[in-house]
DOKOLMAR-913899 format. One record per residue: residue number from 0; z, x, y of N, C-alpha, C in turn. Coordinates in steps of 0.05 Angstrom, whole numbers, m for minus. Layout:
N
   nr      nZ      nX      nY     caZ     caX     caY      cZ      cX      cY
  NUM       Z       X       Y       Z       X       Y       Z       X       Y
...
This chain:
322
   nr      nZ      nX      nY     caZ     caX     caY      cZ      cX      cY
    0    2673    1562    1750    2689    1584    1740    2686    1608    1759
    1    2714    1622    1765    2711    1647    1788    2699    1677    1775
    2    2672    1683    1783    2665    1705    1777    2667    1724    1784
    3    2668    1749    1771    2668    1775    1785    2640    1795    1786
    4    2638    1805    1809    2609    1810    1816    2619    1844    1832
    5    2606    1846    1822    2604    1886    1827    2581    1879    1840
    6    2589    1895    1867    2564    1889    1888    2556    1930    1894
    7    2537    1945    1883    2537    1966    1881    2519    1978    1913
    8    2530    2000    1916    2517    2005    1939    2516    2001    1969
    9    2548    1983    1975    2555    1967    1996    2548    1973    2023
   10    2524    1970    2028    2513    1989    2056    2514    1960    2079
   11    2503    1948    2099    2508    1937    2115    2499    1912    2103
   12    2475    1903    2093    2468    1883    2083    2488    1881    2052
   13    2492    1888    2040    2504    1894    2008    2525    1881    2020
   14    2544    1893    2041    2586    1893    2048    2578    1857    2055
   15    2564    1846    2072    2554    1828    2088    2556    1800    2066
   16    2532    1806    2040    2535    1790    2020    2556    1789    2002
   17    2565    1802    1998    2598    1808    1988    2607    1793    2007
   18    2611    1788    2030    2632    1771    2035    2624    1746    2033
   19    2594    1731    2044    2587    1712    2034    2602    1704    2007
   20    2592    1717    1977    2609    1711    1954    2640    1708    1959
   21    2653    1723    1971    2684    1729    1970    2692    1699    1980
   22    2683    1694    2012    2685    1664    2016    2677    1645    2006
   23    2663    1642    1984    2661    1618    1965    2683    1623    1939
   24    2697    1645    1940    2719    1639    1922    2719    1672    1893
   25    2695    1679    1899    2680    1697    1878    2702    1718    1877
   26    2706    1734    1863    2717    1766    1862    2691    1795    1867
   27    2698    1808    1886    2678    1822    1895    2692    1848    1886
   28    2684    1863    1862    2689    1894    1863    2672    1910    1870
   29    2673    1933    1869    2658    1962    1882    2677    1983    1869
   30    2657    2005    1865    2666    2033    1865    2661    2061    1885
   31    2687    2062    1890    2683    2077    1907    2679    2111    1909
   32    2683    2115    1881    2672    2145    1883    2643    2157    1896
   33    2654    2172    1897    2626    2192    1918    2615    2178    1937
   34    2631    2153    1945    2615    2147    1969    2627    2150    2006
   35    2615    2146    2013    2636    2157    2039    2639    2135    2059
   36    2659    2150    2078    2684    2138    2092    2676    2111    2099
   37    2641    2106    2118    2638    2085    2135    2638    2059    2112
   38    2629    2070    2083    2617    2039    2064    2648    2037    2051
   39    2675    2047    2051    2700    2043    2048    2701    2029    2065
   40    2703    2032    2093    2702    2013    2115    2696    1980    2113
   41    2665    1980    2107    2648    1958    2111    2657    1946    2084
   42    2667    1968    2058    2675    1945    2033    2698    1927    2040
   43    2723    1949    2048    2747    1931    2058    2750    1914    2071
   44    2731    1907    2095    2724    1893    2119    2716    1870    2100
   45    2702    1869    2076    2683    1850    2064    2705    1839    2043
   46    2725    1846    2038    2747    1834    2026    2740    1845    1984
   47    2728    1864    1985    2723    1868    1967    2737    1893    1950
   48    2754    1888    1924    2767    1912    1900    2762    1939    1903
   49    2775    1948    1906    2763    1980    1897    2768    1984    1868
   50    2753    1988    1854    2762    2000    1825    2757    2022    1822
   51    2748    2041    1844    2749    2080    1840    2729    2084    1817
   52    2718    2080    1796    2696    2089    1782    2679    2064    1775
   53    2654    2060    1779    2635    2054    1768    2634    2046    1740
   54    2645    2064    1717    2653    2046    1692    2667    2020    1695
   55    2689    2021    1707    2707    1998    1711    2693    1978    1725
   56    2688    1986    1749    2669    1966    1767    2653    1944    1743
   57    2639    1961    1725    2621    1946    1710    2630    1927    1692
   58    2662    1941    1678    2672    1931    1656    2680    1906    1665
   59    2686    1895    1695    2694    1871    1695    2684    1860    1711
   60    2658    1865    1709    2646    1846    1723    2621    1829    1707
   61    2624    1804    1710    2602    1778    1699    2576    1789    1711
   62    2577    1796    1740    2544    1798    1754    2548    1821    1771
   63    2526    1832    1764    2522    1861    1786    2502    1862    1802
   64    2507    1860    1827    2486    1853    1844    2479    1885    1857
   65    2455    1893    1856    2448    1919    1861    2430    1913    1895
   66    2445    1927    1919    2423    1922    1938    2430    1953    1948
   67    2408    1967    1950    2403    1992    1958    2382    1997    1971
   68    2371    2022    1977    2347    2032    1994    2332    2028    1959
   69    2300    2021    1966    2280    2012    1940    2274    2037    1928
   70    2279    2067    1941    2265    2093    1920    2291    2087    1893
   71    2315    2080    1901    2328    2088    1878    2344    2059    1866
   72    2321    2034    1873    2331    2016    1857    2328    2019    1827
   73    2303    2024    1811    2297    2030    1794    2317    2052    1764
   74    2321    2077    1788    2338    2088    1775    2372    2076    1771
   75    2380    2062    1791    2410    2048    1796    2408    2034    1769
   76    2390    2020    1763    2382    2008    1745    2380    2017    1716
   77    2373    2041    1709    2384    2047    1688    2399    2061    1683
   78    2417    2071    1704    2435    2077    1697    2464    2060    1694
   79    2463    2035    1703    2479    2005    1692    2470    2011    1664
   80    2446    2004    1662    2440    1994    1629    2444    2019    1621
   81    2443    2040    1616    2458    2066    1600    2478    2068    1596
   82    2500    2039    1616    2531    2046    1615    2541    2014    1592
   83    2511    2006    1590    2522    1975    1564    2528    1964    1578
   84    2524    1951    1612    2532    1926    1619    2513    1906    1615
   85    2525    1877    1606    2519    1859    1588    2516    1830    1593
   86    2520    1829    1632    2519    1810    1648    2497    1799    1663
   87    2500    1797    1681    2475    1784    1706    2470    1802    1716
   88    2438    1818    1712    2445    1837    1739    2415    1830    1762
   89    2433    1828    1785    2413    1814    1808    2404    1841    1827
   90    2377    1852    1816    2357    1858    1838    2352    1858    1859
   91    2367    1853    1878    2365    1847    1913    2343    1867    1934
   92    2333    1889    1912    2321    1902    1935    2296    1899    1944
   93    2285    1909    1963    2257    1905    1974    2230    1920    1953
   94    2227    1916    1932    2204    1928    1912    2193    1912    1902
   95    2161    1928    1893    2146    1916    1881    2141    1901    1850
   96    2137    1873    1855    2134    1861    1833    2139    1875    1806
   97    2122    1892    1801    2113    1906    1781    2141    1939    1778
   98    2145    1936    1795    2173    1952    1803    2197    1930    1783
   99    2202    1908    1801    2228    1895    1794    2225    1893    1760
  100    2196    1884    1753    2194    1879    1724    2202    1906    1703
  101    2199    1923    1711    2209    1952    1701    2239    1955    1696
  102    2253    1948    1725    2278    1942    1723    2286    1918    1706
  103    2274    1902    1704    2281    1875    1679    2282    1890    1652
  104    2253    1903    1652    2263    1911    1617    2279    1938    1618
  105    2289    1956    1631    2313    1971    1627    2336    1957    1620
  106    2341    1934    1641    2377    1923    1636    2374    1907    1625
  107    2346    1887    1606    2340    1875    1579    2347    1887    1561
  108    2339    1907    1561    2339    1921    1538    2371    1931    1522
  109    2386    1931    1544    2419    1939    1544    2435    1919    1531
  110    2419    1892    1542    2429    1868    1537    2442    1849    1560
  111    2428    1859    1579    2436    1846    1604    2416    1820    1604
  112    2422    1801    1625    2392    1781    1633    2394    1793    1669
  113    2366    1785    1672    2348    1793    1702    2351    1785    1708
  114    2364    1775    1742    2355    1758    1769    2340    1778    1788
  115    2314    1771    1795    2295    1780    1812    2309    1768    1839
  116    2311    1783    1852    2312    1782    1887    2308    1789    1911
  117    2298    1769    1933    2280    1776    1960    2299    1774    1977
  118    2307    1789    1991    2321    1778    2012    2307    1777    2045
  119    2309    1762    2055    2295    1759    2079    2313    1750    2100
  120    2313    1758    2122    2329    1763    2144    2350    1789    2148
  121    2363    1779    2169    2387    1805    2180    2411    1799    2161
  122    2435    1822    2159    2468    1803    2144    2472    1784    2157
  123    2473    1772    2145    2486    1741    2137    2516    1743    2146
  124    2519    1749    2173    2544    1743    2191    2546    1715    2188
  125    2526    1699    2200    2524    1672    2204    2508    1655    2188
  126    2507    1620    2184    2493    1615    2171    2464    1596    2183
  127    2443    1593    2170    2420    1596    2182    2398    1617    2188
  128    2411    1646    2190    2390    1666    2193    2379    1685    2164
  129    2387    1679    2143    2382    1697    2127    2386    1681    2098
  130    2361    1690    2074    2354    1673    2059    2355    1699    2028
  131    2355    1683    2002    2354    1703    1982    2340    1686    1958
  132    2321    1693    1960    2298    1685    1931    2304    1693    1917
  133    2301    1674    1894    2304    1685    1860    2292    1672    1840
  134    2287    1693    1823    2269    1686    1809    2281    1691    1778
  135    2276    1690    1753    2283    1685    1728    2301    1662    1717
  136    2310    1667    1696    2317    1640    1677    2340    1640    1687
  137    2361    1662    1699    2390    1652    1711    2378    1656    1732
  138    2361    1648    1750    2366    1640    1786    2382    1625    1798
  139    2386    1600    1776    2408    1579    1788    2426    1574    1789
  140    2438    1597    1772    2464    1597    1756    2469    1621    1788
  141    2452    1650    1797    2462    1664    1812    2468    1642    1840
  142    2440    1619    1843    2440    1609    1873    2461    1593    1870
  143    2486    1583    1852    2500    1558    1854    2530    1574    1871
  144    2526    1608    1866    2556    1624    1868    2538    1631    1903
  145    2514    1623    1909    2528    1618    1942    2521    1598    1962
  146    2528    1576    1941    2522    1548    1949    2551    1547    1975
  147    2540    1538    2001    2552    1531    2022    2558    1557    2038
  148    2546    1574    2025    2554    1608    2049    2538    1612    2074
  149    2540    1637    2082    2519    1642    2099    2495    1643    2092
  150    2488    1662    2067    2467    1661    2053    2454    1642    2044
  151    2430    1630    2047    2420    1612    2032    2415    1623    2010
  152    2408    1612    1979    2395    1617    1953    2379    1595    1949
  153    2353    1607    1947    2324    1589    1940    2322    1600    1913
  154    2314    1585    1896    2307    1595    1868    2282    1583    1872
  155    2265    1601    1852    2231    1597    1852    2228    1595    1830
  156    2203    1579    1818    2197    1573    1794    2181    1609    1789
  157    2183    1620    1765    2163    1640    1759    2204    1657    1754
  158    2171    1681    1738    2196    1696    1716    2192    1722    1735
  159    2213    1739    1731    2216    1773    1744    2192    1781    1772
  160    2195    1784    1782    2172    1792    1804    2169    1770    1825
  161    2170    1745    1825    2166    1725    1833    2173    1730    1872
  162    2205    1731    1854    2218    1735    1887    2212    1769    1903
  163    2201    1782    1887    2212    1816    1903    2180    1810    1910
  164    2156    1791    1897    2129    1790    1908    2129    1769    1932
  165    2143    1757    1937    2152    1739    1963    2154    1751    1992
  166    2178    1771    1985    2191    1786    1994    2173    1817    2007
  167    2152    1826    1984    2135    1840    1997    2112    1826    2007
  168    2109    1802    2003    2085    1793    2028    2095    1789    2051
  169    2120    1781    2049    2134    1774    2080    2140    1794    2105
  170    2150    1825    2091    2151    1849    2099    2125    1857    2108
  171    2113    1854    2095    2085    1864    2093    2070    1857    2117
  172    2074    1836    2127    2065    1826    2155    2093    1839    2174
  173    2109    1830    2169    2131    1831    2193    2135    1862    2199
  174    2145    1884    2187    2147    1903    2190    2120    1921    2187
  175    2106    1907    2175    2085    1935    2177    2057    1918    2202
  176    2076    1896    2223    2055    1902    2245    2081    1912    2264
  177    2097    1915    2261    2116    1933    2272    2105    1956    2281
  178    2104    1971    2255    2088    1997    2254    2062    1997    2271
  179    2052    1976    2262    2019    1978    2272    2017    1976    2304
  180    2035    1963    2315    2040    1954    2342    2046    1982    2361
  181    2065    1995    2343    2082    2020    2354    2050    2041    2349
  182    2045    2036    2328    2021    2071    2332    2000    2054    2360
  183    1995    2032    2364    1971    2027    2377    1986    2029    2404
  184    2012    2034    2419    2025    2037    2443    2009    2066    2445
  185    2014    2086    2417    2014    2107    2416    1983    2121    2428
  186    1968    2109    2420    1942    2113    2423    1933    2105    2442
  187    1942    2077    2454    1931    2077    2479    1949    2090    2505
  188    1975    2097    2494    1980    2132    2521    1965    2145    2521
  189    1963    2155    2494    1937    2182    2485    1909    2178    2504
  190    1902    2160    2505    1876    2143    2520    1873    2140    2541
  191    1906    2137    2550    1910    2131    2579    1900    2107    2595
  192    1899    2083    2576    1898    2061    2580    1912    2038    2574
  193    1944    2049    2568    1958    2029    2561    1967    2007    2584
  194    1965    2010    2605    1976    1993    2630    1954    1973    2625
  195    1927    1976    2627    1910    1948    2615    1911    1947    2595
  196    1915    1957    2573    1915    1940    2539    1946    1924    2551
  197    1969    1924    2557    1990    1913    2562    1973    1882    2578
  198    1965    1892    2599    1959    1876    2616    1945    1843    2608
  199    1923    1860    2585    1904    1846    2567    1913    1830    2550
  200    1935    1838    2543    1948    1821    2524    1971    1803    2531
  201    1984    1805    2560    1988    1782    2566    1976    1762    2574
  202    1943    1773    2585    1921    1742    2591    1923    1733    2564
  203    1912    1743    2544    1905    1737    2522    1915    1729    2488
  204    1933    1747    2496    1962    1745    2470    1988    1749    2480
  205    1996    1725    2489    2027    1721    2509    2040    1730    2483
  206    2066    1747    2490    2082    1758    2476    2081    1784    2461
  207    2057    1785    2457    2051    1817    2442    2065    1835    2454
  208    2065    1845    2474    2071    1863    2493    2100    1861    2492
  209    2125    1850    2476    2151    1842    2477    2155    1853    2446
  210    2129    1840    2442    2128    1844    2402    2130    1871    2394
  211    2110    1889    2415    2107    1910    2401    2127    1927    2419
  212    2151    1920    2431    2176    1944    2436    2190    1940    2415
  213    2193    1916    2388    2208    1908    2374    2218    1944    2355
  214    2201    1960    2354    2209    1983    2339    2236    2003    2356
  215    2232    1996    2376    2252    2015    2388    2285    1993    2374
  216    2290    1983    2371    2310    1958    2363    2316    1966    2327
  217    2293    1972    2319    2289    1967    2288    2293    2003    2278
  218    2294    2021    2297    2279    2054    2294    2310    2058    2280
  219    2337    2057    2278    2360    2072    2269    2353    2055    2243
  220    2346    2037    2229    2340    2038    2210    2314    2039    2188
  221    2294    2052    2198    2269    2052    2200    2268    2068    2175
  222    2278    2089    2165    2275    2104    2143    2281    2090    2118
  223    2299    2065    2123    2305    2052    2094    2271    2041    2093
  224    2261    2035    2114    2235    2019    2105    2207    2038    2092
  225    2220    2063    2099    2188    2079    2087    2184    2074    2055
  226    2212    2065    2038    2208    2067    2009    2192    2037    2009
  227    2204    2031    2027    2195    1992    2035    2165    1987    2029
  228    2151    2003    2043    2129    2005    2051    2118    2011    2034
  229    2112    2036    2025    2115    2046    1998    2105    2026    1973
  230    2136    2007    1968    2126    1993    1947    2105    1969    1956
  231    2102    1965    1983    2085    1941    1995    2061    1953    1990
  232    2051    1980    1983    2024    1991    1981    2023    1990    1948
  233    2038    1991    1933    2037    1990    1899    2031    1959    1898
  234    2045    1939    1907    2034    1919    1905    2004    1913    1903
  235    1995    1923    1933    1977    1914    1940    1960    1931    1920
  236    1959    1954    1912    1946    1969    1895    1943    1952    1867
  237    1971    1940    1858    1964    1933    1828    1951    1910    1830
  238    1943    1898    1847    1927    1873    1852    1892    1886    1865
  239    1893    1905    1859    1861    1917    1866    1859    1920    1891
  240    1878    1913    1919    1872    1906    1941    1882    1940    1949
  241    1868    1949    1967    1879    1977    1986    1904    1977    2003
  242    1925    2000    1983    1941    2001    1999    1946    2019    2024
  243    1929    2018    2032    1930    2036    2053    1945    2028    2079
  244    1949    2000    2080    1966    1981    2104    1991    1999    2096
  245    2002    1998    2075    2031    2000    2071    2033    2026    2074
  246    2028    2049    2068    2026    2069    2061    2028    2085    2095
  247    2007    2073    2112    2012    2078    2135    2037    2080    2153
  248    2039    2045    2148    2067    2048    2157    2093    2061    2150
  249    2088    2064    2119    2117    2084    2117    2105    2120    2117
  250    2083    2125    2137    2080    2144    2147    2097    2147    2168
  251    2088    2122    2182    2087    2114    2214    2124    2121    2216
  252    2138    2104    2202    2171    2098    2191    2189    2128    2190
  253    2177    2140    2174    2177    2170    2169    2184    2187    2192
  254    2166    2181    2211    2172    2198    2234    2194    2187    2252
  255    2219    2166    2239    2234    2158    2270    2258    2163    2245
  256    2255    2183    2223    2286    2190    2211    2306    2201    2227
  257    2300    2218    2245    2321    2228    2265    2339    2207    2278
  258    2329    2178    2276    2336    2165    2298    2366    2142    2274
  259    2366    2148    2249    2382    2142    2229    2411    2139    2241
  260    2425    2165    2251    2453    2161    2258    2458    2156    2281
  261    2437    2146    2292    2440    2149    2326    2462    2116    2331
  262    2477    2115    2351    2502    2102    2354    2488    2078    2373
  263    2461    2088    2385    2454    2062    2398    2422    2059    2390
  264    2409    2047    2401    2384    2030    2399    2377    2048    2416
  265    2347    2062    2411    2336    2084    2428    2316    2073    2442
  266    2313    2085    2459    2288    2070    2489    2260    2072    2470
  267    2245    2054    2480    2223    2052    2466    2205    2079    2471
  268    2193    2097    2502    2189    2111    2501    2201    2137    2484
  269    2222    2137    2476    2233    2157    2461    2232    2162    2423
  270    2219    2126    2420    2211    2119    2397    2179    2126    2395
  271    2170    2122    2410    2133    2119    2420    2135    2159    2418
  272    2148    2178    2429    2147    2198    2432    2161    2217    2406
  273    2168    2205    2386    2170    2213    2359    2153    2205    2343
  274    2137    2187    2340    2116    2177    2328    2083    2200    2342
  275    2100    2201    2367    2064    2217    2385    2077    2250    2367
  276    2093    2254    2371    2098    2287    2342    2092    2282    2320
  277    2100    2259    2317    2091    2262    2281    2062    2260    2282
  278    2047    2247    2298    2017    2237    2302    2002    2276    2306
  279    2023    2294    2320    2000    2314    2325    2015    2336    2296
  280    2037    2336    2291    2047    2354    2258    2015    2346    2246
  281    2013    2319    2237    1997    2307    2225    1964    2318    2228
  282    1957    2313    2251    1934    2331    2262    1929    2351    2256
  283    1956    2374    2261    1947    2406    2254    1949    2411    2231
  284    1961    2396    2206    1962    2400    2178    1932    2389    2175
  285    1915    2369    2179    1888    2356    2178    1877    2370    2180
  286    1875    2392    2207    1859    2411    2216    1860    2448    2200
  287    1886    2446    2191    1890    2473    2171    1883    2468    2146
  288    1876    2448    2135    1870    2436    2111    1833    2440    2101
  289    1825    2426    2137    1801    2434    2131    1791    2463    2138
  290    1801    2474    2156    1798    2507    2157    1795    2516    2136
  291    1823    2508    2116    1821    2526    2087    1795    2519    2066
  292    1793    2496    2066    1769    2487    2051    1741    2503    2065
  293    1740    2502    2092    1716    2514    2099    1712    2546    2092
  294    1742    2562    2084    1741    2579    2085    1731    2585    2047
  295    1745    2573    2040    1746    2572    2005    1709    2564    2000
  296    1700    2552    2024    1664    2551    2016    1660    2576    2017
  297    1662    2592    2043    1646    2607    2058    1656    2641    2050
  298    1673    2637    2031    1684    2653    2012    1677    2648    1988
  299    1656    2661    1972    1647    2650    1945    1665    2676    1929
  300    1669    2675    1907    1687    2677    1888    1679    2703    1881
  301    1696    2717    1878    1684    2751    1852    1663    2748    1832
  302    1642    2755    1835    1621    2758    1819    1601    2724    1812
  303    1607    2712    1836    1590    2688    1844    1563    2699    1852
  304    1539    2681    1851    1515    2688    1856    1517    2684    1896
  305    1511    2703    1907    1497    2695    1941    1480    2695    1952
  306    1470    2674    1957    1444    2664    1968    1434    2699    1984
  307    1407    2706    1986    1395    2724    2002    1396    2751    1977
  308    1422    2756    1961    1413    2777    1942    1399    2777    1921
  309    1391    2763    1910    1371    2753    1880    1340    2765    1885
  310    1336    2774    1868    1312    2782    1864    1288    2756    1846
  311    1271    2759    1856    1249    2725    1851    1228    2745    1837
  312    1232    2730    1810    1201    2740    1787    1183    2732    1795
  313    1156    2734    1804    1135    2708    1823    1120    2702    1795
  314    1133    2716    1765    1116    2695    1751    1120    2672    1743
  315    1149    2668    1748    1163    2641    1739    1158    2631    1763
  316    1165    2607    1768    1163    2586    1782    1187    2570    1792
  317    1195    2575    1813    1217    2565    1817    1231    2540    1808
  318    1252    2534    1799    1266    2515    1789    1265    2485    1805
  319    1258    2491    1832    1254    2463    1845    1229    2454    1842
  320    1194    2469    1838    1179    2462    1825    1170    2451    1806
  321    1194    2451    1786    1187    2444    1760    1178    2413    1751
């Protein structure tokens, strides 16, 4: 049976899967209010409805596939279920387990059913590079609408979280040694020994040295990943483990937002040299931070006691005697 699927948010990966669906036969709507010129573009390109409001979008559509940046999957999310849609709604974005399950019982609650979703790889121009985990009681029912596309659909045994916890272990390595690769270029300029750490690591780890320019390639979209990151540290937090891996990197991420509208792929030194600013901002807020604290000691308060004025009864006995 031909479904209709409201694909919300049609940004490069979103327009991309929309057409995957469109070419297996699906109906792809979108609303296009308040959104601008370039995702009109990439919807039309993707062969997909305009229905101009978001109510409508919803009203006819069987499945709503939500793929956005992860700060505002959560909220996208209830605000579907605030509008009574009553269909499939598929989770596609990069968040934490314990995230997606939040979003399950908002659009549960409405009367929707959950599909949890990982997506892994680049759009799905072609087929073979790019894959979409799912997880809940309709996974198979979402993976059968893109049976033969570009996209693969893996359904996984396990309920809500399954796939978006897949999905942040997989990130979790891949992009956040991205990051880790890019601050350690950083440090060893700072050091002034990057020509042998390079060197070192082609005796020793063929390829690193290729691996770690991969950010200059990845930097115009680097800010979708700081929410990325983000939830890859809640993970790791709600499992007792330190998120401090993740948290880093969408420090690290943070500092290449300038590089968002840029029209080409920026030189790696020019990537390495926005990361070395954000590395010294970072420094002098560290360093004014502790100034103020040293000062807030060495400043005792209105009518605090100060060491040297007290007068000593010699018949008592001092308090450390006792």
């Amino acid at each position: 049976m031909t479904k209709t699927i409201a694909v919300l948010h049609p940004g490069e990966m979103g327009a991309a899967i929309a057409a995957c669906l469109a070419a297996r036969g699906s109906k792809i709507a979108w609303a296009s209010d308040g959104r601008s010129a370039a995702t009109r573009t990439r919807a039309e390109s993707a062969g997909m409805e305009d229905l101009r409001m978001v109510e409508r979008a919803l009203g006819a559509a069987d499945v709503v596939l939500s793929v956005c940046p992860p700060h505002g999957a959560l909220r996208l999310a209830r605000e579907v279920a605030r509008r009574g849609f009553r269909g499939i709604y598929v989770d596609a974005n990069a968040v934490a387990p314990e995230t997606a399950r939040q979003i399950a019982r908002a659009v549960e609650a409405a009367g929707a059913s959950f599909v949890d979703g990982g997506i892994i790889g680049p759009p799905p121009a072609r087929a073979g590079t790019s894959r979409i985990y799912l997880s809940g009681s309709r996974a198979a029912d979402i993976a059968a609408l893109f049976a033969g596309s570009n996209l693969e659909a893996i359904p996984l045994e396990g309920a809500a979280g399954a796939a978006s916890a897949l999905k942040a272990c997989y990130a979790a390595w891949t992009k956040g040694a991205t990051a880790l690769l890019a601050a350690i270029r950083v440090l060893a300029q700072h050091e002034g020994i990057e020509p042998a750490l390079l060197a070192e690591w082609k005796l020793s780890q063929p390829g690193l040295d290729r691996r770690s320019e991969a950010v200059s390639v990845q930097a115009r979209k680097a800010w979708r990943w700081v929410g990325e990151m983000e939830e890859i540290a809640a993970s790791f937090e709600a499992t007792g483990l330190p998120g401090g891996f993740g948290l880093a990197a969408a420090e690290i991420y943070g500092t290449l937002k300038a590089f968002k509208s840029n029209g080409r792929a920026p030189e790696l030194q020019e990537v390495l040299a926005a990361i070395r600013q954000g590395a010294r901002k970072r420094k002098a807020a560290s360093s004014a931070r502790r100034r103020g604290a040293r000062g807030a000691k060495e400043a005792p308060a209105k009518g605090q006691f100060k060491f040297g004025t007290g007068k000593i009864d010699p018949s008592k006995p001092h308090r450390f005697l006792k």
